[in-house]
N, CA, C and O atoms as CSV, one atom per row, in Angstrom:
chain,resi,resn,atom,element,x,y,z
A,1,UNK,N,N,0.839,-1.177,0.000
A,1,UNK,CA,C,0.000,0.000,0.000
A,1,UNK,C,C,0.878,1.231,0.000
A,1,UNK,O,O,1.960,1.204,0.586
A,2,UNK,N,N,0.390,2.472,-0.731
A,2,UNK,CA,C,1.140,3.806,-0.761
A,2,UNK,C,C,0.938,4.204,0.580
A,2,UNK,O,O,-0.194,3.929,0.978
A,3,UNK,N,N,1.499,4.634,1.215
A,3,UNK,CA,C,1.616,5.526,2.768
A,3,UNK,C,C,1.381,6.965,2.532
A,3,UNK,O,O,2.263,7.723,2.128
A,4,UNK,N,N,0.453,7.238,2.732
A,4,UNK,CA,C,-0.254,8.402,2.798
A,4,UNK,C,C,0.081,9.498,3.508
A,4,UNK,O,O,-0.499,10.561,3.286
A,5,UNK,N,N,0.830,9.421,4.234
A,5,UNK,CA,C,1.109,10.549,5.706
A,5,UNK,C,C,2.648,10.869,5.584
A,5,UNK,O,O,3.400,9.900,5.480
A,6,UNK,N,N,3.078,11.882,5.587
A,6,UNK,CA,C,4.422,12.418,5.170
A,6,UNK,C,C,5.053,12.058,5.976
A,6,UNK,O,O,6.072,11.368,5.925
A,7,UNK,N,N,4.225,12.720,7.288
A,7,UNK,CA,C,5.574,12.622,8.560
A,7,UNK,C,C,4.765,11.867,9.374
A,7,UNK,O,O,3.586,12.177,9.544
A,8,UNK,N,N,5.439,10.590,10.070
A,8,UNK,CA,C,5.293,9.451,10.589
A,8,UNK,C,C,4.460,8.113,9.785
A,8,UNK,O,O,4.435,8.210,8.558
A,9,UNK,N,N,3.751,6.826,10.423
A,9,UNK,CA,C,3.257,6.389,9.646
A,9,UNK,C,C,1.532,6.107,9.454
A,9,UNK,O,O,0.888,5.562,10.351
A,10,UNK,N,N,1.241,6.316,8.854
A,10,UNK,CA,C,-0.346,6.137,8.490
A,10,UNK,C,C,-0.795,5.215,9.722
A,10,UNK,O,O,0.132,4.589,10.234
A,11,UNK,N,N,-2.296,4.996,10.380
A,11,UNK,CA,C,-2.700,3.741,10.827
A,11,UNK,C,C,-4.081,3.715,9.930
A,11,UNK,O,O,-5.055,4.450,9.762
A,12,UNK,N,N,-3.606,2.454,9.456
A,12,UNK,CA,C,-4.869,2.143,8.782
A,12,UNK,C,C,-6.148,1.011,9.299
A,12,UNK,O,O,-6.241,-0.124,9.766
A,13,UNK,N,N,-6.772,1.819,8.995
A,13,UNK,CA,C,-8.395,0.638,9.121
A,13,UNK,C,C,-9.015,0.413,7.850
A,13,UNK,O,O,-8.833,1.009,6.789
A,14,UNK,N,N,-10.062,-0.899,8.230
A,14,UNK,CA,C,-10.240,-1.580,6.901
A,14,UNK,C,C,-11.789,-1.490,7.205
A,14,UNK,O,O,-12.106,-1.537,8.394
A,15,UNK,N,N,-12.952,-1.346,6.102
A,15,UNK,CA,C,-14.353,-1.322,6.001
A,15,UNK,C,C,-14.564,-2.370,5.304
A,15,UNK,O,O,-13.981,-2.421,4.220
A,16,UNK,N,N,-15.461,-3.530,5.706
A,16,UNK,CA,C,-15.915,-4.297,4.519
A,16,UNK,C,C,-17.251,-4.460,4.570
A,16,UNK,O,O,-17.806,-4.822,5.607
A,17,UNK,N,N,-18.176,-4.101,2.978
A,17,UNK,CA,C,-19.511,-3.793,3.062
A,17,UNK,C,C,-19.923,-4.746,2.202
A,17,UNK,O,O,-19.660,-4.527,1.020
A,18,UNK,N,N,-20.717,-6.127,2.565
A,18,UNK,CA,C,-21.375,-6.547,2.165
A,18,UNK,C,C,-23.356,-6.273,2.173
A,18,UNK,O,O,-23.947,-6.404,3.245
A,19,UNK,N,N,-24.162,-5.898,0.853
A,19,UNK,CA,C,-25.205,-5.474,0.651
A,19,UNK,C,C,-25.352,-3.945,1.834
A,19,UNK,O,O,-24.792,-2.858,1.693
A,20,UNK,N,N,-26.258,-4.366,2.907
A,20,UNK,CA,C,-26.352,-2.556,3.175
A,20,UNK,C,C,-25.465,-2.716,4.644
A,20,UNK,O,O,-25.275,-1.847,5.494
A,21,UNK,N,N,-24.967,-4.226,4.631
A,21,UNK,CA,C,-23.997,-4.470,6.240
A,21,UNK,C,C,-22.790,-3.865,6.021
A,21,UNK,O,O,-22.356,-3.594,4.901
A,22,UNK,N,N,-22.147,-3.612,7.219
A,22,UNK,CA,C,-21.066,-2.840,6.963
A,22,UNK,C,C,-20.445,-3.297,8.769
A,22,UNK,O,O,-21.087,-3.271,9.819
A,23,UNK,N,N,-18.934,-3.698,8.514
A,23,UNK,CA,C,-17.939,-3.933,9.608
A,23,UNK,C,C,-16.506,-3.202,9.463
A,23,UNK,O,O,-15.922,-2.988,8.400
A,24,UNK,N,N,-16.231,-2.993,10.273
A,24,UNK,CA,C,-15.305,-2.021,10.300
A,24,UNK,C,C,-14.052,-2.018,11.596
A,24,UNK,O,O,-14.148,-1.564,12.736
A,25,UNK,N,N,-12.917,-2.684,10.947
A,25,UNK,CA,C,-11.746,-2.758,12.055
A,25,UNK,C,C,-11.318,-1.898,12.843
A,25,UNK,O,O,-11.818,-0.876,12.372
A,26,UNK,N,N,-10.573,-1.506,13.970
A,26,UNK,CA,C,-10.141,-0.458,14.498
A,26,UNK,C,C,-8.818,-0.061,14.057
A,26,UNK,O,O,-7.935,-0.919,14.063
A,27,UNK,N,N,-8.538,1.205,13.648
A,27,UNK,CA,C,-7.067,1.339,13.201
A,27,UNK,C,C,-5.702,0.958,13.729
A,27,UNK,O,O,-5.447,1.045,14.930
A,28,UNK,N,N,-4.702,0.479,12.711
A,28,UNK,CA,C,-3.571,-0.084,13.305
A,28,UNK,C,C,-2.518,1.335,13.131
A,28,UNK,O,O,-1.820,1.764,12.213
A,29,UNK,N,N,-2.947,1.971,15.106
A,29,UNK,CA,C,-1.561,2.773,15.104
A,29,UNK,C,C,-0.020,2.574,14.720
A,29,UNK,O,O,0.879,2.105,15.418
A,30,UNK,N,N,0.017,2.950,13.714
A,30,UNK,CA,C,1.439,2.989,13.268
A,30,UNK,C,C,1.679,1.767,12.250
A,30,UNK,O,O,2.850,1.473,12.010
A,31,UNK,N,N,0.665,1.048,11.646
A,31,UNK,CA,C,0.645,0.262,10.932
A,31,UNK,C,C,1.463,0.363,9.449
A,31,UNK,O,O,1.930,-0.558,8.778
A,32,UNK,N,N,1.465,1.508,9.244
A,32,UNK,CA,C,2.456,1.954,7.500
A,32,UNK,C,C,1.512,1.388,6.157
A,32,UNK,O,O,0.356,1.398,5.732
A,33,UNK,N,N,2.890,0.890,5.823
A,33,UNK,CA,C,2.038,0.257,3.882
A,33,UNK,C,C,2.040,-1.473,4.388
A,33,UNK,O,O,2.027,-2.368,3.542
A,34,UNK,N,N,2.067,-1.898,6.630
A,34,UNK,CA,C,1.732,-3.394,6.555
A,34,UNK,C,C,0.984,-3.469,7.479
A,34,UNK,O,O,1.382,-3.825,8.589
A,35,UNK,N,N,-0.402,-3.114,7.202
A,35,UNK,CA,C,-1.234,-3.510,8.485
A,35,UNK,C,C,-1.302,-4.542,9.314
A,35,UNK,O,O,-0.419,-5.117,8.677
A,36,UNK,N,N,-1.563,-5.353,10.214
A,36,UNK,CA,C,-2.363,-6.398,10.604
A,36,UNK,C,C,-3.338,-6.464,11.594
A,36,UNK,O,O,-3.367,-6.349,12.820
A,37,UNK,N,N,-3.968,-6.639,10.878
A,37,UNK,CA,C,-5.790,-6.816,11.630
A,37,UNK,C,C,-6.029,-8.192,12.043
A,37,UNK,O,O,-6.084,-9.095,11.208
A,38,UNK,N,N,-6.196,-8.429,13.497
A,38,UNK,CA,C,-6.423,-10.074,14.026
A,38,UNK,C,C,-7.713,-10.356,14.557
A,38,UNK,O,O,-8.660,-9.581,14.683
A,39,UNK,N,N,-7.632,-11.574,14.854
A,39,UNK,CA,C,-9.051,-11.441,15.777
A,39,UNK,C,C,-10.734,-11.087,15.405
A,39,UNK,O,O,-11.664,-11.415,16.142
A,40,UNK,N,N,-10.887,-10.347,14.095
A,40,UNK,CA,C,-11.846,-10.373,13.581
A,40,UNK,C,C,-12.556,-11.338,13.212
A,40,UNK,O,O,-11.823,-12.162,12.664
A,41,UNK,N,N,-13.963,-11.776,13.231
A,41,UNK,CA,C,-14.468,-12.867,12.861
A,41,UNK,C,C,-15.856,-11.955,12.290
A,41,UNK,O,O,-16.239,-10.931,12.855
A,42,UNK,N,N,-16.391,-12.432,11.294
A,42,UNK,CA,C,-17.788,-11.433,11.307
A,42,UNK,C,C,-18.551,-12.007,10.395
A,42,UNK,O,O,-18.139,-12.521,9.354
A,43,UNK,N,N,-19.891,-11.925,10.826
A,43,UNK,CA,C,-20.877,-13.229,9.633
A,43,UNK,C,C,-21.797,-11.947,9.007
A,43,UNK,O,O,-22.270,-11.070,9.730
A,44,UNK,N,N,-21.960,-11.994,7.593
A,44,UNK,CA,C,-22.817,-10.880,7.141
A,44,UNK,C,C,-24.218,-11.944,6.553
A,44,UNK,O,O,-24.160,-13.033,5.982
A,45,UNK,N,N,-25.263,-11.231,6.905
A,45,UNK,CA,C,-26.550,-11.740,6.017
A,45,UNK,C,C,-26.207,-12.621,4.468
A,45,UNK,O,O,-25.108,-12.417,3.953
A,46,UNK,N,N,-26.676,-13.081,4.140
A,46,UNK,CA,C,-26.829,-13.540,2.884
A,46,UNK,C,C,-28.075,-13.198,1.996
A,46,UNK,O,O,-29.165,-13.636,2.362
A,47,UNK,N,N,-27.993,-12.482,0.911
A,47,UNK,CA,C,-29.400,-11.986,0.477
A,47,UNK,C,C,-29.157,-12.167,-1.047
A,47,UNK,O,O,-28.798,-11.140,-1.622
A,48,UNK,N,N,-29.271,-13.150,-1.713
A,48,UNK,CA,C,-29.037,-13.376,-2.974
A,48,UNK,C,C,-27.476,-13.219,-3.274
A,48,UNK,O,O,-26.676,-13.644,-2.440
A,49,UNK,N,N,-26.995,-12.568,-4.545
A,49,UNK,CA,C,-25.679,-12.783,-5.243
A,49,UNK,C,C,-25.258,-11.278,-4.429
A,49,UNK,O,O,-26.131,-10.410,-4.444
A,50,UNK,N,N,-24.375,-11.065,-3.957
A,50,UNK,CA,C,-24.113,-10.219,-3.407
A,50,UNK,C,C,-22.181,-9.686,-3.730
A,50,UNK,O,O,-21.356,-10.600,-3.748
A,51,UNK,N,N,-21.746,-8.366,-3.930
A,51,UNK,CA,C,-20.355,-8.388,-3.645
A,51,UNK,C,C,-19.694,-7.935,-2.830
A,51,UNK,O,O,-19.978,-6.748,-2.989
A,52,UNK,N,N,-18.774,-7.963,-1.787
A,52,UNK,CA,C,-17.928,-7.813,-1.212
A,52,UNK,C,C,-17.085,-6.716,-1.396
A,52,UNK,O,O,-16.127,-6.692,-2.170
A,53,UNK,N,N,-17.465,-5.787,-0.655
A,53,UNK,CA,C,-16.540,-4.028,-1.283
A,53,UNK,C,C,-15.159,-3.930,0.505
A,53,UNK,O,O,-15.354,-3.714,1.701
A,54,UNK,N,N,-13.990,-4.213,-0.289
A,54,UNK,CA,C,-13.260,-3.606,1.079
A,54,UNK,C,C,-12.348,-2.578,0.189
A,54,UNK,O,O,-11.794,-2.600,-0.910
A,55,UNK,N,N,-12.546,-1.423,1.568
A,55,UNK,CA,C,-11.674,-0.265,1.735
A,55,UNK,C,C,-10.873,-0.522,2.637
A,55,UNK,O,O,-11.070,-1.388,3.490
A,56,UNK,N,N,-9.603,0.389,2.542
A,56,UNK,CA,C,-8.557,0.495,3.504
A,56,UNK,C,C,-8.350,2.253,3.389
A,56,UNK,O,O,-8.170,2.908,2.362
A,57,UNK,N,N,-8.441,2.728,4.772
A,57,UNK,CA,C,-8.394,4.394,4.855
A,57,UNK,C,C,-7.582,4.153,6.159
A,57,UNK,O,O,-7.586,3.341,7.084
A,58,UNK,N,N,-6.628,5.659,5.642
A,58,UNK,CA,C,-5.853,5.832,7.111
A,58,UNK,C,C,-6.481,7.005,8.221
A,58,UNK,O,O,-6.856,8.147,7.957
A,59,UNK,N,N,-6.466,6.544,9.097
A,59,UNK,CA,C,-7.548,7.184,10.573
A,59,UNK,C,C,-6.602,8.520,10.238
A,59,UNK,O,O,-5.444,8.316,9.875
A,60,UNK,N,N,-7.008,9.642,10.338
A,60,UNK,CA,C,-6.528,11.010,10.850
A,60,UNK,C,C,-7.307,11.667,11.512
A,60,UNK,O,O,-8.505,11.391,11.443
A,61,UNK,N,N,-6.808,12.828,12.426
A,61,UNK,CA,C,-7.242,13.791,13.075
A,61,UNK,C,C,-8.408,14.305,12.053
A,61,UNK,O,O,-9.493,13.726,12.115
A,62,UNK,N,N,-8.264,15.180,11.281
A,62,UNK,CA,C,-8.860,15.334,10.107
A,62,UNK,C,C,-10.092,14.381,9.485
A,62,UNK,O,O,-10.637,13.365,9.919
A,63,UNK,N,N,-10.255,15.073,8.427
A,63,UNK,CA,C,-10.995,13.675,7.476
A,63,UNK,C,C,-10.210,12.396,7.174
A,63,UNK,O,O,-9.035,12.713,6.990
A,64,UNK,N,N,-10.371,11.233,7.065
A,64,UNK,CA,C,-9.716,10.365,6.806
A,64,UNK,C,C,-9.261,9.881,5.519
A,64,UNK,O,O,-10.151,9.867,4.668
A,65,UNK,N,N,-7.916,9.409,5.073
A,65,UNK,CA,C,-7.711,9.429,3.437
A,65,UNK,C,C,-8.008,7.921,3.029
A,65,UNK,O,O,-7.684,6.823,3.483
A,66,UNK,N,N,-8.682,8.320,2.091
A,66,UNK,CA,C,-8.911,6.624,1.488
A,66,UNK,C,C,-7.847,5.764,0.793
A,66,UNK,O,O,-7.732,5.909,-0.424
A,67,UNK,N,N,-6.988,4.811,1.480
A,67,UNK,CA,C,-5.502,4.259,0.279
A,67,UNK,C,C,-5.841,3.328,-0.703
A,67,UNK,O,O,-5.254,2.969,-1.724
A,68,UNK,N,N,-6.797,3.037,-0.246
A,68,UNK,CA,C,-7.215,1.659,-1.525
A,68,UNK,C,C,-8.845,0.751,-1.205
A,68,UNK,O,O,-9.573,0.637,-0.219
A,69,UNK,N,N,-8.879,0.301,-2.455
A,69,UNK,CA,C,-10.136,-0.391,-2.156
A,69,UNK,C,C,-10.206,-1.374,-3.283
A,69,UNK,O,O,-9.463,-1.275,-4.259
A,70,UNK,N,N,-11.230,-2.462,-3.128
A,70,UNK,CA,C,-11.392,-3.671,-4.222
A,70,UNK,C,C,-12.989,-3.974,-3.893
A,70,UNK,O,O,-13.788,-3.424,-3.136
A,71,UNK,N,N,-13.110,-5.286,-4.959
A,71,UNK,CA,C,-14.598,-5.280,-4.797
A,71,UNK,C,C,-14.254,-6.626,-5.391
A,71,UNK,O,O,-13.580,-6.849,-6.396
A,72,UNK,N,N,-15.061,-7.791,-4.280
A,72,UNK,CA,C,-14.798,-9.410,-5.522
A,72,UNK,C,C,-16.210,-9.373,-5.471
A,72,UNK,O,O,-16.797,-9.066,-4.433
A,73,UNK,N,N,-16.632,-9.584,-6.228
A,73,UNK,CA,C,-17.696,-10.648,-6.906
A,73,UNK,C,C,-18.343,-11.718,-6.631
A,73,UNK,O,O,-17.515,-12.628,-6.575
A,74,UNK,N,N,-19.357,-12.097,-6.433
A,74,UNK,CA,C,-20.042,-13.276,-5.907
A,74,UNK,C,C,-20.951,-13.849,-6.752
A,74,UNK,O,O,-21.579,-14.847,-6.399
């Protein structure tokens, strides 16, 4: 991932929105361009063919910057 934050390192959190559900990790202070997110487990509804949208944004004081995102397919 590009590192977003000039001076020091980004902490990033991750959103993943399946249909209108939505879960959302807590940011990894000081995480950079290698997060790791543990411990998450999370069951979303099932409502027909559905896709899978994850973002990764780094937490700031500020608005938060978005570094990346994907979308698979189901």
């Amino acid at each position: 991932m590009k590192d977003h934050d000039t001076f020091g390192s980004q902490d990033p959190y991750c959103v993943i929105t399946v249909g209108s559900t939505k879960k959302q990790t807590k940011a990894h202070s000081g995480g950079g361009k290698n997060p790791v997110w543990s411990g998450y487990t999370w069951t979303f509804p099932k409502q027909g063919s559905q896709d899978i949208k994850v973002e990764v944004f780094d937490d700031d004081a500020g608005a938060d910057d978005k570094i990346g995102s994907g979308l698979i397919r189901m």
